[in-house]
N, C-alpha and C positions, 0 to 999 in steps of 0.2 A: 440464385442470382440476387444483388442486395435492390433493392428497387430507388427510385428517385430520392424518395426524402434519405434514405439513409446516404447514400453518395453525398449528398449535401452536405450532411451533418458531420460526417467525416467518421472512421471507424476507433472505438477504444483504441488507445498507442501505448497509453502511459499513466502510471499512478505517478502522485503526490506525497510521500509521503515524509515530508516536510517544509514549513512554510511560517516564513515571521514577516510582519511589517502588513501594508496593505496593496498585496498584490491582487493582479484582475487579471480574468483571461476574457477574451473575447471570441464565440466562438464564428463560423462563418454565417452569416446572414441572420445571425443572429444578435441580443444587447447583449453589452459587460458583465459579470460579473465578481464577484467575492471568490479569489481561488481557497478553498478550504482543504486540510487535511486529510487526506486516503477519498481525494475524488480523482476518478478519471478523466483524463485528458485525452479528446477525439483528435485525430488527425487533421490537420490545417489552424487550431486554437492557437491565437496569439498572445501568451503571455508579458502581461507587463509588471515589472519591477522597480516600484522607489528607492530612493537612496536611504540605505539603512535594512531594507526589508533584504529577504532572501527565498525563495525554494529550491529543493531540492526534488528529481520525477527518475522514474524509474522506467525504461521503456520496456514493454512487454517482448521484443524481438530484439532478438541482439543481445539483452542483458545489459545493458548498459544503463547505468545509474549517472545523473550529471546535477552540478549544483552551481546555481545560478546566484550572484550578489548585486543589488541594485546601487546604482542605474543604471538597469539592462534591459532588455525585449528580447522574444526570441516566439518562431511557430514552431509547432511540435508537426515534425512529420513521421514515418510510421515506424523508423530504428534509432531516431538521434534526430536533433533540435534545431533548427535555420535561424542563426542568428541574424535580426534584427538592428539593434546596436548593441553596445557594449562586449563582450562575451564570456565564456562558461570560466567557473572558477576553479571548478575539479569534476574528472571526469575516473569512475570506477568500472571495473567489469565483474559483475556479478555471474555467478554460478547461476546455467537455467533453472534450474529449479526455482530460486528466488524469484526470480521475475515472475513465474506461472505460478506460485504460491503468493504473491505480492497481489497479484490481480485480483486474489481473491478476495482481500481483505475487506471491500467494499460491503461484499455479499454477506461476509460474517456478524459486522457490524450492525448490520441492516439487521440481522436477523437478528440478534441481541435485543433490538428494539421494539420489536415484534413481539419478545417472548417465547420463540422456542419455534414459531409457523417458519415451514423450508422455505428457501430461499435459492431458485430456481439456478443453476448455474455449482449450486456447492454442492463438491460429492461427497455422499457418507457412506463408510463402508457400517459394515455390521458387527464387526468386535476389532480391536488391536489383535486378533491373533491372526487376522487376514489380511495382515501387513506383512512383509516381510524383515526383521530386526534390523536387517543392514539398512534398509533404506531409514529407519529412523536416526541410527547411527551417525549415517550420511547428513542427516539433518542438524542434527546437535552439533556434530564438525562446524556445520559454516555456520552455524548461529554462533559459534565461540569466536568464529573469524569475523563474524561479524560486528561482535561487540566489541573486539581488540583494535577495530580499524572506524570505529563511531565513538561519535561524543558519546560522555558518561548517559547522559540525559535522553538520549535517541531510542526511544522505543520500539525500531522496527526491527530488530533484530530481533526481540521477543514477539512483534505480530508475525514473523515469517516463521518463528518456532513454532508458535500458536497453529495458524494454518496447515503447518503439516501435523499435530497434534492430534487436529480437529477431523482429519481425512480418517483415524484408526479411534476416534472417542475416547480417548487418552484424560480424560478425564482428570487423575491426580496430578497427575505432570502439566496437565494446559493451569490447575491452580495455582501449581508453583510460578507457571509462567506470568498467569497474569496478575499475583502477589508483586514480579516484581517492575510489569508495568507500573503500577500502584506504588511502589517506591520511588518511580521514578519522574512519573509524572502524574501525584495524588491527586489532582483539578483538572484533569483531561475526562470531558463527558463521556469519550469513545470506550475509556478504557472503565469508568466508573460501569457504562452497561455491557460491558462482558461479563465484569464482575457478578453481575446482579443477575446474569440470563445463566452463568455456570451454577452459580451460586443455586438458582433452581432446579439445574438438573441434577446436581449432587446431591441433593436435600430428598429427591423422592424417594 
């Protein structure tokens, strides 16, 4: 059973996993902040939107992907977003697996930064031969779909490849993948420390 403070605070709902301009979210009873890229969004957080700026959040339930253009507000509650003013500018439905591979991206990230120390929440199997082929199969599919229906520039289609990659150590292939984060967006710190944390473990 979740105890007080986590009620309060409201429970993970939703990544970010696009955002331009200077949007804030605010969370409950809590101060404003900076909403930044591949952070999670708790339930009840009220996002606010400038005119010009944009996000884009992924809810973990439902699969629902929605993209927001300022001047808009909206609270994220725990399938889809309560619009505030303005409202959504497109709304997607994503394949679950995305979504519960999206969530993870956090934890990858994190660990990148670390250096290689686990990062409690990310599962690792013990070789790609303890995957089954189809289900990677299955992965590559919607990551094609997913880049034919995203901007050129949008990287999440290669973080949600990466994540299932990264379940079977996939090692050659998570290079290519993140080769072409790297193409796409060369000045993204996220994707410069993947780089650098594969880059280590390929190197042993």
């Amino acid at each position: 059973m979740m105890g007080g403070d986590a009620l309060a605070q409201g429970a993970d709902v939703a990544l970010v996993n696009l955002v331009s301009g200077d949007v804030t979210y605010t969370p409950r009873a809590e101060s404003a902040g900076k909403v930044r890229p591949f952070m999670k969004l708790r339930e009840g957080d009220r996002i606010n939107i400038p005119a010009g700026g944009q996000i884009r959040v992924v809810f973990f339930e439902g699969a629902r992907q929605e993209l927001w253009a300022g001047p808009a507000s909206f609270r994220t509650e725990r399938t889809t977003s309560e619009p505030i003013s303005g409202k959504v500018s497109g709304v997607m439905t994503l394949p679950m697996d995305v979504s519960q591979r999206m969530a993870r991206i956090p934890a990858l990230i994190q660990l990148s930064k670390l250096g290689g120390v686990q990062v409690r929440g990310v599962n690792r199997q013990q070789s790609a031969t303890s995957e089954l082929p189809t289900t990677l199969a299955q992965a590559r599919a919607t990551y094609e779909k997913m880049r034919f229906e995203m901007p050129a520039d949008d990287i999440a289609p290669e973080l949600y490849l990466y994540a299932a990659l990264y379940e079977v150590l996939a090692y050659d292939e998570m290079k290519v993948v993140v080769e072409e984060m790297r193409r796409k967006q060369p000045d993204n710190p996220d994707v410069k420390a993947l780089n650098t944390w594969l880059t280590s473990q390929t190197s042993r």
